[in-house]
C-alpha positions, 0 to 999 in steps of 0.5 A: 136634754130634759126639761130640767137641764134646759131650765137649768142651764137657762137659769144659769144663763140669766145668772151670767147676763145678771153678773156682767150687767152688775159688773158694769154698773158697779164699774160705772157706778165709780165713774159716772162719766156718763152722768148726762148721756142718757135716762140710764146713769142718773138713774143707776147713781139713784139705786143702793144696790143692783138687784137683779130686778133693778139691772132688769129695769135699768137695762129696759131704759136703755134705748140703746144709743151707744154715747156711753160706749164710745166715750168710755175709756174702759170699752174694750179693748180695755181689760175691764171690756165695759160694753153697756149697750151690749150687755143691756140689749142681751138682758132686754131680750131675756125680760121679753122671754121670761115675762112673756105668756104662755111660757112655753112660747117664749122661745118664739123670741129666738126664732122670730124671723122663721116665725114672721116668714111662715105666719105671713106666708101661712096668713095670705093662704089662708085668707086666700083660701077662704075668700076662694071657698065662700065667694065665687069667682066673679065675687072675688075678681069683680069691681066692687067700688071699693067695697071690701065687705062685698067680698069679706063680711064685716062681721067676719072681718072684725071679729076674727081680726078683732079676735086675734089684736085682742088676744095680742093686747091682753098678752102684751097687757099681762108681760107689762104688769108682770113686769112693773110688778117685779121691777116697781113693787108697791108703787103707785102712779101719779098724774105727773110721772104718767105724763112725763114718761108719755112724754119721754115715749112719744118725744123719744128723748133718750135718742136725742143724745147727750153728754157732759154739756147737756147737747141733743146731737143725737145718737151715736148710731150707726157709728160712732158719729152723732145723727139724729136719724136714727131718732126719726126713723123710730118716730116715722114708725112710731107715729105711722103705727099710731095713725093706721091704729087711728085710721082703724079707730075712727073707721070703727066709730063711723060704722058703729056710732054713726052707721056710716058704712065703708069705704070712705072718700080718699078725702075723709079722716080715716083714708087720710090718717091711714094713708099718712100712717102708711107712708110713715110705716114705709119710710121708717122701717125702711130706714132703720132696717138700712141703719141696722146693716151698717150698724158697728157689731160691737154695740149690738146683740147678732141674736136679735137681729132677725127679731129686729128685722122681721118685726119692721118688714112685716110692718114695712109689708102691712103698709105697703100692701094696704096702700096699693089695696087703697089706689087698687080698690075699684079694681078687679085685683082688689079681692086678692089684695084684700087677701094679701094685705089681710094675710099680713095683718093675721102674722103681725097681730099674732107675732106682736107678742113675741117679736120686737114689738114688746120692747115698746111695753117694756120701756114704758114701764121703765119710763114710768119708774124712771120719772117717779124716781126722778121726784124724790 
C-alpha cells in the first residue's frame, strides 16, 4: 500500500470517528439527560454546532467515567447505540496521533506496549553496558555510601538524562499548543480560567461523579456501580509523579543553588518527597492496572489498552526500581540497580510523548477552555 492510500484511508477513518462522535452529540444534544453527570454536556449544550475541532475538544474533556452510558435509555442495545464513552476514548486517541511530533512517529501510539517493552529492555542494557565499559569491576559492584555518581558522573547522568526529559517536554509542549490552536483559536487565558481548570486537573473533579442531583458518588467504573476508586487511584498517581518530579527538583537546587552534594539523609526533603511519590507511583498504577482487567468492554476502547497499560507498568517499574536502589545504596548491588532504575527512567522519558502520558496535555487544555466558556 503507498504512502497516499494509507493517508487516505486515515483521512477516511477519522471522517468516520468525526461523524459517529457528531451523531451522538446531536442525539444528546436533544436529550440532555446528562446535563450534571460531567464537564462534557454543559459544555456540548454551549456549542452552535459541532465542528470537527469542537468533538475534538469535547471528546479530550471527557475523563471517561461512564455515568453517561449506564443512565442512557438510548445505549445499546437501542437502535440509536449511543455510546459516548467509547466513541470519546477513540477520538481521544486519534488527537494524540495527529498532534503528536514528528508525524512520522505517530504510529508509536498503536504499538505503545512493544515500544515500552523494548525501550526498557534496550535501556537497562545500555546503562549496563556503559557502566561495565567506563568502570571497573570493583567500581561497579563496591560500596560506595550511597554515592550514585562515584559510579555515574553527575554531569554524565544530568545532561544525557536531562537531555532525553527535555526533548520529551519540548514535543509534549508542541502537541499542547497545536492543539489549543486548532480547538480555541484566538483565545486568550486569564487568571481565573487558568486557576479554575488547575483546579479541576489537580481535584480530578470530573471523576468524582454526578447526575441529576448534583452527587459526587464517584464513577461508574469498573462497572456500572458508583466508586470513587478509580478517582483515587488516578491521584495516588498523579501526586506520586509530582513529588518524584519534586524530589528531583529540590535535588537539583541543592547541587546546584547550595552545593550540597548527594546522597542525601533518609530524613531530608528530597529522600522523603521521592520516597513518598514512589509509594504512590506503586499503589496507583497498581491499582488502575487492576481496575482496567475488570473493566465492562462495552465502555472501553480494546486498541488502547497496551498504551494504557505499558504507560502505568513502566511507571509502576520506575518507583519500584528507584525505591529498592534507595534501601539498597550502601550496598554492593547499588551499581547494578542504579543501572536498572536508570534503564527504566531512559524508556519513560522517551515514550512519554507517545504513550498514555499525553492525555495529561490534552485534557488540560480542554479544562482550560472548559472554564472559560463557563464565564460567559
Amino acid at each position: 500500500m503507498s504512502r497516499t492510500e494509507i493517508t487516505e484511508l486515515q483521512g477516511d477513518q477519522l471522517a468516520d470517528l468525526h461523524q459517529e462522535a457528531r451523531r451522538l452529540m446531536t442525539i444528546c444534544n436533544a436529550c440532555r439527560y446528562c446535563e450534571g453527570y460531567c464537564g462534557v454536556f454543559p459544555a456540548m449544550m454551549r456549542q452552535t454546532a459541532f465542528s470537527d475541532r469542537d468533538l475534538d475538544y469535547l471528546a479530550n474533556l471527557c475523563h471517561g467515567c461512564n455515568g453517561c452510558y449506564y443512565a442512557c435509555q438510548y445505549a445499546p442495545p437501542h437502535e440509536f447505540a449511543v455510546n459516548v464513552p467509547q466513541a470519546f476514548a477513540r477520538l481521544r486517541a486519534d488527537t494524540y496521533r495527529r498532534y503528536t511530533w514528528p508525524g512520522f512517529l505517530s504510529g508509536l501510539f498503536q504499538r505503545n506496549g512493544t515500544l515500552v517493552s523494548v525501550l526498557m529492555a534496550g535501556g537497562i542494557g545500555l546503562v549496563l553496558a556503559l557502566i561495565h565499559l567506563f568502570q571497573p569491576p570493583e567500581v561497579v559492584m563496591g560500596e560506595h555510601a550511597g554515592n550514585f555518581y562515584a559510579v555515574i558522573p553527575h554531569n554524565v547522568m544530568a545532561w544525557s538524562f536531562g537531555g532525553v526529559f527535555l526533548y520529551a517536554v519540548g514535543v509534549l509542549l508542541l502537541g499542547f499548543l497545536r492543539f489549543r490552536r486548532d480547538t480555541a483559536p484566538r483565545a486568550a487565558e486569564t487568571a481565573l480560567s487558568v486557576a479554575g481548570a488547575t483546579h479541576d486537573a489537580l481535584t480530578m473533579k470530573y471523576m468524582g461523579g454526578g447526575g441529576v442531583r448534583g452527587r459526587m458518588d464517584g464513577c461508574n467504573y469498573p462497572a456500572e456501580s458508583f466508586s470513587q476508586v478509580r478517582r483515587w487511584f488516578h491521584q495516588m498517581t498523579f501526586w506520586g509523579f509530582l513529588l518524584c518530579f519534586a524530589a528531583t527538583s529540590v535535588g537539583t537546587i541543592y547541587h546546584y543553588l547550595f552545593g550540597w552534594q548527594a546522597p542525601y539523609g533518609y530524613t531530608s526533603l528530597p529522600v522523603v518527597l521521592g520516597t513518598v511519590g514512589g509509594i504512590g507511583l506503586l499503589i496507583g498504577p497498581l491499582g488502575l492496572i487492576s481496575l482496567k482487567r475488570v473493566a465492562d468492554p462495552a465502555t472501553q476502547d480494546g486498541a488502547q489498552r497496551g498504551m494504557d497499560t505499558g504507560f502505568l507498568a513502566l511507571l509502576f517499574l520506575v518507583s519500584l526500581t528507584g525505591l529498592a536502589l534507595l534501601l539498597w545504596r550502601d550496598t554492593g548491588y547499588m551499581g547494578t540497580l542504579l543501572a536498572i532504575h536508570l534503564g527504566t527512567v531512559l524508556a519513560l522519558f522517551l515514550t512519554l510523548p507517545y504513550g498514555k502520558f499525553v492525555h495529561a496535555v490534552y485534557r488540560y487544555a480542554a479544562l482550560l477552555r472548559n472554564r472559560r466558556e463557563q464565564r460567559f
